[in-house]
N, C-alpha and C positions, 0 to 999 in steps of 0.2 A: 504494500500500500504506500502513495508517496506522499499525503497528505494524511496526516497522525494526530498532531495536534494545530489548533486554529484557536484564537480569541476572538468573539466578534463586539463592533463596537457600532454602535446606533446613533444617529446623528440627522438634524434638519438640515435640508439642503442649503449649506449658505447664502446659495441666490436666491434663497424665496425663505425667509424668516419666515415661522407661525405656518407653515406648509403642514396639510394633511397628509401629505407622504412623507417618507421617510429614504435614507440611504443606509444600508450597512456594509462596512467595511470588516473582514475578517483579515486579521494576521496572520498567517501560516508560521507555523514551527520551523519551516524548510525553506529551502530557496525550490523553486519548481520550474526553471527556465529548461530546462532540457523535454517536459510535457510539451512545452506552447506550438510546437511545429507538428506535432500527433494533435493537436485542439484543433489548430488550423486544417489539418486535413481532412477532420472530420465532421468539423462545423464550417459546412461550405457557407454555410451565409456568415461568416465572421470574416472582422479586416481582423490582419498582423500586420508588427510592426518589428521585424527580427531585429533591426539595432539597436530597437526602444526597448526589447523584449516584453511590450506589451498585443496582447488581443483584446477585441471588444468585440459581442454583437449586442442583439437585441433578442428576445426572448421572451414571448408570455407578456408582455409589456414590461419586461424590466430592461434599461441598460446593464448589461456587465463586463467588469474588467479584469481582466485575469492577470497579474504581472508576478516578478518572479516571486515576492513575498505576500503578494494580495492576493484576495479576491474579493472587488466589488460589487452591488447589487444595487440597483436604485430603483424609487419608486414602491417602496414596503409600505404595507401598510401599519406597522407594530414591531415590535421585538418580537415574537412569535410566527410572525410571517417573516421578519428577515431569520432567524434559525430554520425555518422550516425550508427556506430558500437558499441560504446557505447551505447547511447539511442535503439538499438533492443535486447542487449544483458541484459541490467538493466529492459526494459521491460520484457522477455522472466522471468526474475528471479522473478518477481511482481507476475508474471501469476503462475508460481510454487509456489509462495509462497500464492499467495491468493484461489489454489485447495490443499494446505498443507494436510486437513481433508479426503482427498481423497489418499493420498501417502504413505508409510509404508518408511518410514526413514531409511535411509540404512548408519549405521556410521564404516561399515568395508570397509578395503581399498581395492582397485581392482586390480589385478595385469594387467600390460600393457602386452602383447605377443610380446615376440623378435623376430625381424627378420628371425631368424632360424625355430623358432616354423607355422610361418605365410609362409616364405618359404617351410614345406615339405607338406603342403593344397596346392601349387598354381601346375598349369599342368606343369611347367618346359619343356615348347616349345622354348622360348627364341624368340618368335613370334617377338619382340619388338611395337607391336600394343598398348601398355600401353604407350610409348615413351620413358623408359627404354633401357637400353645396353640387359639385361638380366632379368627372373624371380627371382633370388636372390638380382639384383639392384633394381627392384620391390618392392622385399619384404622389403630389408633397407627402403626406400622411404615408404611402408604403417605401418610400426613399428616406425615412426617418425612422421608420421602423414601427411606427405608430397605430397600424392594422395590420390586416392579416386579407394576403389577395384573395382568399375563399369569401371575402365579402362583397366582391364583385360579382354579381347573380352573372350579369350577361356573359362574362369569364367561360363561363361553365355550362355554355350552350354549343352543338357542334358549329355552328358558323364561327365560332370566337377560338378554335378546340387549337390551331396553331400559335396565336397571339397568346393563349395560357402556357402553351408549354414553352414559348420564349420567355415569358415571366419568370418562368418557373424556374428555367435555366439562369437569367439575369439573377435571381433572387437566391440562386443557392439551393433549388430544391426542395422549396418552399412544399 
């Protein structure tokens, strides 16, 4: 196992005093920079930063960042949700890291897709069935990681069946 021991610490997100959400930061016992390139591999929707030796994606609506002594979580609701968050997510790293032998380690960085690029994939109906204003509010929102593309109804009609699996590919396999 290469995460043993971790401290977590809970904290209002500086930019937003009196916030409903929450951030928690976990310490790691260990340094864990030799995982991040097996993270990378496996969480195609996550950027790296191998000189930074830091990873981020997005998740379930949380940011997280994985470096060699952290892992953060943002967007908790409570001390109870960030543990509960933490311990699935240090698990989840365990489990990559203990099928390591099995993974081809990927230390080039991923480019994220803008808005714009994720925008001229979707059907530009402006249905608002996603619960967006519009398909380009849409697309801001899945270029930040903010929804989830299964919320685009028209996605998931056969006329649209090739623009989802570009998404799908843009997005990391969403």
């Amino acid at each position: 196992m290469l995460i043993q021991t971790y401290q977590i610490k809970v904290t209002s997100p500086p930019c937003d005093p009196g916030s409903e959400r929450w951030s928690a930061f976990a310490s790691l016992g260990s340094d864990i920079s030799e995982v991040l390139p097996y993270l990378n591999a496996v969480w195609t929707d996550a950027t790296y930063d191998h000189t930074a030796k830091v990873l981020t994606r997005r998740s379930g609506g949380h940011a997280l960042a994985i470096r060699p002594r952290e892992v953060a979580v943002s967007n908790v609701l409570d001390r109870d949700d960030a543990e509960r968050l933490v311990r699935a997510l240090i698990a989840e790293i365990n489990e990559i890291w203990a099928h390591r032998g099995e993974i081809v380690p990927r230390l080039e960085a991923r480019k994220r897709p803008t808005a714009l690029e994720l925008y001229k994939l979707l059907p530009k109906t402006n249905c608002k069935s996603c619960g967006q204003s519009s398909c380009f509010a849409f697309a801001l929102q899945l270029a930040a990681g903010g929804v989830d593309l299964a919320a685009c109804a028209p996605l998931y009609t056969l006329e649209f069946a090739k623009q989802r699996q570009e998404l799908q590919s843009l997005l990391g396999g969403e």
